[in-house]
C-alpha positions as CSV (number, residue, x, y, z in Angstrom):
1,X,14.9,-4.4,-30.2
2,X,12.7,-1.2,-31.1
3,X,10.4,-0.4,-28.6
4,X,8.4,3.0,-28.9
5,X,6.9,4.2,-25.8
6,X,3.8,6.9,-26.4
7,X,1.5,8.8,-24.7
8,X,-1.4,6.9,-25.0
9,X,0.5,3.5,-24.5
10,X,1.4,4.7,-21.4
11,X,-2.5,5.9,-20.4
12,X,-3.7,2.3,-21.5
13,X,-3.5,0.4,-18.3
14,X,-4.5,-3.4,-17.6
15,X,-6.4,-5.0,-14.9
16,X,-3.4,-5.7,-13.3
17,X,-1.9,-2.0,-13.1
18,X,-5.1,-0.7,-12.0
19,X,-5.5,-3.1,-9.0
20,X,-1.9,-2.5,-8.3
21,X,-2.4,1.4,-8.3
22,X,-5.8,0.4,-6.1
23,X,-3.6,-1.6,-3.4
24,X,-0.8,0.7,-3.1
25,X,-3.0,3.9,-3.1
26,X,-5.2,2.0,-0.4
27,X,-2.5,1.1,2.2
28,X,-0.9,4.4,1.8
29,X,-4.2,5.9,2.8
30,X,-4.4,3.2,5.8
31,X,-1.3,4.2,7.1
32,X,-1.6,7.8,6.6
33,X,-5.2,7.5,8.9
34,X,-3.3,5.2,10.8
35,X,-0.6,8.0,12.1
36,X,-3.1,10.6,12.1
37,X,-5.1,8.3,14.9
38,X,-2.1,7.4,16.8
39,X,-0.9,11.2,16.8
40,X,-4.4,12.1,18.2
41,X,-4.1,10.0,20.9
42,X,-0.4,10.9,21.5
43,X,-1.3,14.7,21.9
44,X,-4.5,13.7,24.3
45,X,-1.9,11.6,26.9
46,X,-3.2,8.4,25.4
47,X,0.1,7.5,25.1
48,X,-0.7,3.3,25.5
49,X,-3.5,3.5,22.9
50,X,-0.9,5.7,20.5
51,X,2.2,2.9,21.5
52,X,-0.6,0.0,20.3
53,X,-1.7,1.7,17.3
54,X,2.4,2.2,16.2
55,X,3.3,-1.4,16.8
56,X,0.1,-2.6,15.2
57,X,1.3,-0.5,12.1
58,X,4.9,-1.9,12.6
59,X,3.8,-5.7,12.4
60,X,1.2,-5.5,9.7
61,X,2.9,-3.7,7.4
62,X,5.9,-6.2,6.5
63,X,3.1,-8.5,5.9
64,X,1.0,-6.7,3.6
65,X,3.9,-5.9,1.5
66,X,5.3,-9.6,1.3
67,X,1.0,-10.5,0.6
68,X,1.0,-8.1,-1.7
69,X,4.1,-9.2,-3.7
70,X,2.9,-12.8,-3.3
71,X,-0.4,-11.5,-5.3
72,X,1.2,-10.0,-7.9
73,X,3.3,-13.4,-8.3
74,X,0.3,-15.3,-8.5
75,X,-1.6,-12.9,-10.7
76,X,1.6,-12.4,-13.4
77,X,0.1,-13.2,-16.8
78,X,3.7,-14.0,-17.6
79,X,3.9,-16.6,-15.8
């Protein structure tokens, strides 16, 4: 099998790329705002409101990964 990979092949993104790239970059800027928060609070002796924000952040992240895995599953034009 020859496969040629190119420049602009590799610029040409589908649907499916670009909502990928849109999810990931999403939640990565959720948690980043989400540690930011929780580190404000920790520096101003808020230290329940930080602990809540951290364990809020713990739980929901396992499942958005496994919902966003089930969405790309679902979404596979392979399939």
């Amino acid at each position: 099998m020859n496969t040629t990979v190119t420049f602009s092949g590799i610029l040409k993104l589908t649907p499916l790329v670009l909502q990928g790239y849109g999810i990931v970059i999403g939640a990565g800027g959720l948690l980043v705002i989400g540690a930011l928060i929780e580190k404000h609070f920790a520096r101003n002796a808020q230290i329940v409101i930080a602990e809540r924000i951290s364990a809020i952040i713990k739980a929901s992240l396992p499942f958005g990964v496994i919902a966003t895995l089930i969405y790309f599953v679902l979404n596979n034009p392979l399939l």
